[in-house]
C-alpha positions in Angstrom: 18.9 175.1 51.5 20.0 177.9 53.3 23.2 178.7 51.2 24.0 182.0 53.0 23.8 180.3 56.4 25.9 177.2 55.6 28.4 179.2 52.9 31.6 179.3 54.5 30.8 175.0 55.1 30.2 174.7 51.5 33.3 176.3 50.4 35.4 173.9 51.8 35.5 171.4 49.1 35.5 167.9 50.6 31.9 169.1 51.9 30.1 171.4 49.2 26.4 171.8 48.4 26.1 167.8 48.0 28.0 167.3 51.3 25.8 169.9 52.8 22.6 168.4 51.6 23.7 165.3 53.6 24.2 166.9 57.0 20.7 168.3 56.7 19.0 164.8 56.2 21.1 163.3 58.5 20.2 162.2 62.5 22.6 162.1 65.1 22.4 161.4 69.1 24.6 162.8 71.5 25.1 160.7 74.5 25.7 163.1 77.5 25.2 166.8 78.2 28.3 167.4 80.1 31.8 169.2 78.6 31.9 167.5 75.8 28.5 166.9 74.8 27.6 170.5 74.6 30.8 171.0 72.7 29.9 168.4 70.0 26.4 169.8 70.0 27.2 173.2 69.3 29.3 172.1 66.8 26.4 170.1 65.3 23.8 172.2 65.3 25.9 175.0 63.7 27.1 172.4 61.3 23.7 172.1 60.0 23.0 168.7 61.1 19.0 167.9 60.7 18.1 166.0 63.6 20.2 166.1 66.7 18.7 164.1 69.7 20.8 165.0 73.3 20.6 162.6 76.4 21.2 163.7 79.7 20.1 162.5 83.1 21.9 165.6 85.3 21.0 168.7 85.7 23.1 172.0 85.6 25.3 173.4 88.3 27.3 176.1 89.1 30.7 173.7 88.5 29.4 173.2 85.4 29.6 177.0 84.0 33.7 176.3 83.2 33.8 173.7 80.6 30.2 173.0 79.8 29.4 176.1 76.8 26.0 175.6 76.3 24.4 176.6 80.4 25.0 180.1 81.7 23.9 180.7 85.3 20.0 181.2 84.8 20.6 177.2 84.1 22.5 176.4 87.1 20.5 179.2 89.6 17.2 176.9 88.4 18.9 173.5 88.2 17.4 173.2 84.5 17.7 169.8 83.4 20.9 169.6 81.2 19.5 168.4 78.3 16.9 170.5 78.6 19.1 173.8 78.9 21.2 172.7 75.7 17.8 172.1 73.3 16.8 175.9 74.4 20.3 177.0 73.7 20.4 174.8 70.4 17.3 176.3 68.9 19.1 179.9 69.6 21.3 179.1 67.7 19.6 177.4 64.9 16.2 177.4 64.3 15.9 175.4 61.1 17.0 172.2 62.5 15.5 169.6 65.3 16.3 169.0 68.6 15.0 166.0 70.8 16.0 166.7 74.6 16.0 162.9 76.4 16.0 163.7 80.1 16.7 159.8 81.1 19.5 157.8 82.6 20.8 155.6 79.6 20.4 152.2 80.4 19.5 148.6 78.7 16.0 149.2 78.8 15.9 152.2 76.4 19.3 152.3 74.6 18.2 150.9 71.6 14.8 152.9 71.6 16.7 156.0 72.0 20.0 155.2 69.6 19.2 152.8 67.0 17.5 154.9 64.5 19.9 157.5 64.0 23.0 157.9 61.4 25.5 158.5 64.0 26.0 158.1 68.0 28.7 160.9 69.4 30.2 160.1 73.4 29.5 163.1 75.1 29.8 160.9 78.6 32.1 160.2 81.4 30.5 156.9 82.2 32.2 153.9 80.8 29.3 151.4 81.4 26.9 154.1 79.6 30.3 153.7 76.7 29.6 150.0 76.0 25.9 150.1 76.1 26.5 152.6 73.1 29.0 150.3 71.5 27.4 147.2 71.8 24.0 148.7 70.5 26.4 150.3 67.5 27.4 146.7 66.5 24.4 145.8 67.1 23.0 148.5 64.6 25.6 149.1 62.2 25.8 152.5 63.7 28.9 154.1 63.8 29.6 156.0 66.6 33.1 158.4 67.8 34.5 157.6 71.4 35.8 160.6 74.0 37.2 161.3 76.7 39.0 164.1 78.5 40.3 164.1 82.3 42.7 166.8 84.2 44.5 167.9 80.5 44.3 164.3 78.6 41.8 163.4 76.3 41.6 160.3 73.7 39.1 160.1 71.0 38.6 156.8 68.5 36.1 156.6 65.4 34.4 153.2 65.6 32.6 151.7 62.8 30.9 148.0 63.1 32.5 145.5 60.4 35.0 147.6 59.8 37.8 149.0 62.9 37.9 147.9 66.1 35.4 148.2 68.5 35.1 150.0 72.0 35.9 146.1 73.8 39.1 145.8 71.4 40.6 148.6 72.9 38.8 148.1 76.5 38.1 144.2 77.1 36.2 145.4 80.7 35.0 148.1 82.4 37.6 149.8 84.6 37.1 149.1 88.5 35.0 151.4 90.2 36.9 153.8 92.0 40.4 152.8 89.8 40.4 155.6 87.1 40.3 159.4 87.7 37.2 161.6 86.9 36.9 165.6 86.5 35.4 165.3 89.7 38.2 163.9 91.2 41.2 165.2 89.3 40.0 167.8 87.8 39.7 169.3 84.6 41.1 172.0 82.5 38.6 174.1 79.0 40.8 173.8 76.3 41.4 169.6 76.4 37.5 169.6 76.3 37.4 171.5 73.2 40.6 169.2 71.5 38.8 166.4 71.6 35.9 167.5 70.0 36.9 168.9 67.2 39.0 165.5 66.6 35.0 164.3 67.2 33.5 166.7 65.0 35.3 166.4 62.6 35.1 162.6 62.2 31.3 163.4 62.4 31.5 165.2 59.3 33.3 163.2 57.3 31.2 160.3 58.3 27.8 161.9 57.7 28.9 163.0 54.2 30.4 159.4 53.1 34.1 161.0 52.9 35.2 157.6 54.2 38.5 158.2 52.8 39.8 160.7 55.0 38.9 158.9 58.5 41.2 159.1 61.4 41.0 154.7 61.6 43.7 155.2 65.0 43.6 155.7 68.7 44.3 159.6 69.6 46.0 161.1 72.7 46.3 164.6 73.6 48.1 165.5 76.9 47.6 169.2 76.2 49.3 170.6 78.9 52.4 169.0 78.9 52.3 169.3 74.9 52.4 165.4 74.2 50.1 163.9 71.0 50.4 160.7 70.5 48.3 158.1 67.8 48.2 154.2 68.1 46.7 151.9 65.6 44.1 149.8 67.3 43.2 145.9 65.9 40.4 143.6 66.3 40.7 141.6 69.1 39.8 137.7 67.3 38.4 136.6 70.6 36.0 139.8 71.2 32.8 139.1 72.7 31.0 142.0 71.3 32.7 143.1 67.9 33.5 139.1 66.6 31.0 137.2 68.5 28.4 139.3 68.5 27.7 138.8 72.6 25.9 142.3 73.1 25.9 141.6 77.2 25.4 145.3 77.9 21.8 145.3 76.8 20.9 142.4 78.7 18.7 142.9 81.3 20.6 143.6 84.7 24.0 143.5 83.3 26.5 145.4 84.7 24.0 147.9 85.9 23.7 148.7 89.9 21.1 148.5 91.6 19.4 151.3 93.5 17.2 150.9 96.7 15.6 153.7 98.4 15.9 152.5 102.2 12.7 153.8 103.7 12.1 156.6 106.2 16.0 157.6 106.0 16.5 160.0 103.4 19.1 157.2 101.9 19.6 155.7 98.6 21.4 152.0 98.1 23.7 151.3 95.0 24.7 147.7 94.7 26.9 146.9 91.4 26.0 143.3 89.8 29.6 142.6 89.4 31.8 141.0 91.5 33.7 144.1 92.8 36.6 145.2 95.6 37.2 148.7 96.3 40.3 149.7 97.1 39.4 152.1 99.9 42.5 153.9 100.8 43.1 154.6 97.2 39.6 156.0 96.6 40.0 158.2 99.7 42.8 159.9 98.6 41.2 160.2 95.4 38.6 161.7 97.1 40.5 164.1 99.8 39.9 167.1 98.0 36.3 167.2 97.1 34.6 166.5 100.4 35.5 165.3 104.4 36.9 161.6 104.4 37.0 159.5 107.0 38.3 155.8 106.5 38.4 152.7 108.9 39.2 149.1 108.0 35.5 148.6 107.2 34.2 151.5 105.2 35.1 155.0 103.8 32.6 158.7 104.4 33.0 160.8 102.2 31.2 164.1 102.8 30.0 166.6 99.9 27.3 168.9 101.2 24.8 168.1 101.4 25.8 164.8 101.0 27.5 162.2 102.6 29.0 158.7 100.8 29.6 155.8 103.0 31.5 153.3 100.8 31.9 150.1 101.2 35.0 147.0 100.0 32.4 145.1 97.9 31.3 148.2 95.8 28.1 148.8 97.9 27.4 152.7 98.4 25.3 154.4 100.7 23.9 157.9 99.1 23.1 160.0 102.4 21.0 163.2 102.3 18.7 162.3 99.1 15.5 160.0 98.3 16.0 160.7 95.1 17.5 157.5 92.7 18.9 160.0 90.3 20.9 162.0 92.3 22.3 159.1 93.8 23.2 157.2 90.8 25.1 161.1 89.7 27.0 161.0 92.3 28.2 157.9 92.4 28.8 157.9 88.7 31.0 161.0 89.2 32.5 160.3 92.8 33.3 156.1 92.5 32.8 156.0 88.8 29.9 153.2 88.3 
């Protein structure tokens, strides 16, 4: 063990040498390369964690460089894959531990590959259909795994541990409509709420990964940083939970609750069709959307430009990505302008 390294870590008593033994056997996976993925993985890797594995489907731009620590311009200038960038940073930073860089869109077809052999999960995303593929492959797993989110200056962050708390579908019976909740693309979003909620995050790692069960957080936190407001709630089992009592992991079913993507040939346009019955409320999402791109509404369907790319959106859900052949990009920016 490097004891110089690690010696302020070990001084603090509820960790130690045994506690720091366990963070260098033990395997995490951070879901999401964004704010507060790179937070929680600096935090990680510093930590001394063994094994961290990051998942990212993005790459970096220059909107990034103001919450997301681990890119610096190079990154953005070369659109570097984000979870590329943060494994090159990572191993900067600590060269005695591993880093596995997943450049994938999370989905049912490779979540449990990619999250069920590791100790812990961490929410680094700002997807809420990528949040219950993690939870139900958590429950599935016995995996714990340590919600978060931050928006504008409010963030919330809850420890989940299967058997034991609530789960993510307690708290959240369904996903929230596309287009219904804000995003930091849409409202906004301010450093220092990022870096709140993951040290309520990385902390609850640590105690976690060292079996300090004792001294979990087992409640629902709230920050509202700017307007000073911190508020807890306990948070029970829902007896009529489909994923957490009877065991109904739908989220890593095939097709379910995932949209689907259609390149439409020959017009440099990408299809997104969610699987769920959904209706948009269009004159809320364009005002939502005012002041990130051109919007024009009718009764029938809302553009939405954002060079070099245009939305046109539709009631039922359906989106047209104009400007791009490329499924990816498409499925980013709808994920970050309608939120599915």
């Amino acid at each position: 063990m490097d004891t110089k390294r690690y010696s302020r870590q070990i001084l603090f008593p509820p960790i130690g040498k045994n506690g720091q033994e366990r963070l260098m056997q033990a395997k995490i996976a951070i879901v999401g390369m964004g704010a507060l993925g790179t937070a929680l993985a600096n935090h990680m890797a510093r930590a001394g964690i063994g094994y961290i594995r990051v998942i990212d489907r993005d790459f970096v731009e220059e909107s990034n460089l103001q919450r997301q620590m681990l890119f610096d311009e190079k990154d953005a200038h070369e659109q570097i894959p984000k979870a590329i960038a943060a494994k090159q940073k990572l191993e900067m930073i600590n060269s005695h531990i591993q880093i596995e860089a997943e450049v994938t869109d999370l989905n049912w077809r490779n979540a449990e590959t990619l999250l069920s052999n590791v100790d812990l999960i961490l929410d680094g995303t700002d997807n809420f259909l990528v949040r219950y593929l993690v939870n139900d492959v958590s429950l599935k797993h016995h995996i714990p795994w340590i919600y978060g989110g931050a928006v504008s200056a409010r963030g919330m962050t809850f420890t989940i541990r299967p058997g034991i708390t609530a789960c993510l579908r307690c708290l959240f019976p369904s996903p929230p409509t596309p287009g219904s909740a804000e995003t930091c693309d849409t409202a906004g979003v301010i450093g220092p709420i990022i870096h709140m909620v993951t040290s309520f995050q990385a902390t609850e790692a640590l105690k976690l990964l060292i079996n300090d069960t004792e001294s979990l957080d087992t409640r629902l936190r709230h920050i509202e940083l700017w307007k000073n407001h911190h508020t807890t709630m306990d948070v029970r089992k829902n007896p009529e939970c489909p994923a957490c009592q009877k065991h109904q992991y739908e989220f890593l079913q095939p097709q379910q609750h995932e949209e689907l993507a259609v390149s439409l040939c020959g017009r440099q346009t990408i299809q997104i069709s969610p699987t769920r019955s959904t209706q948009l409320n269009l004159n809320h999402l364009a005002s939502q959307l005012q002041s990130v791109g051109k919007t024009e509404l009718n009764p029938f369907l809302l553009r939405v430009t954002i060079d070099p790319y245009r939305l046109v959106v539709f009631p039922d859900g359906r989106v047209l990505v104009q400007g791009t052949d490329e499924i990816s990009i498409a499925k980013t920016l709808v994920a970050k302008y309608i939120g599915m």
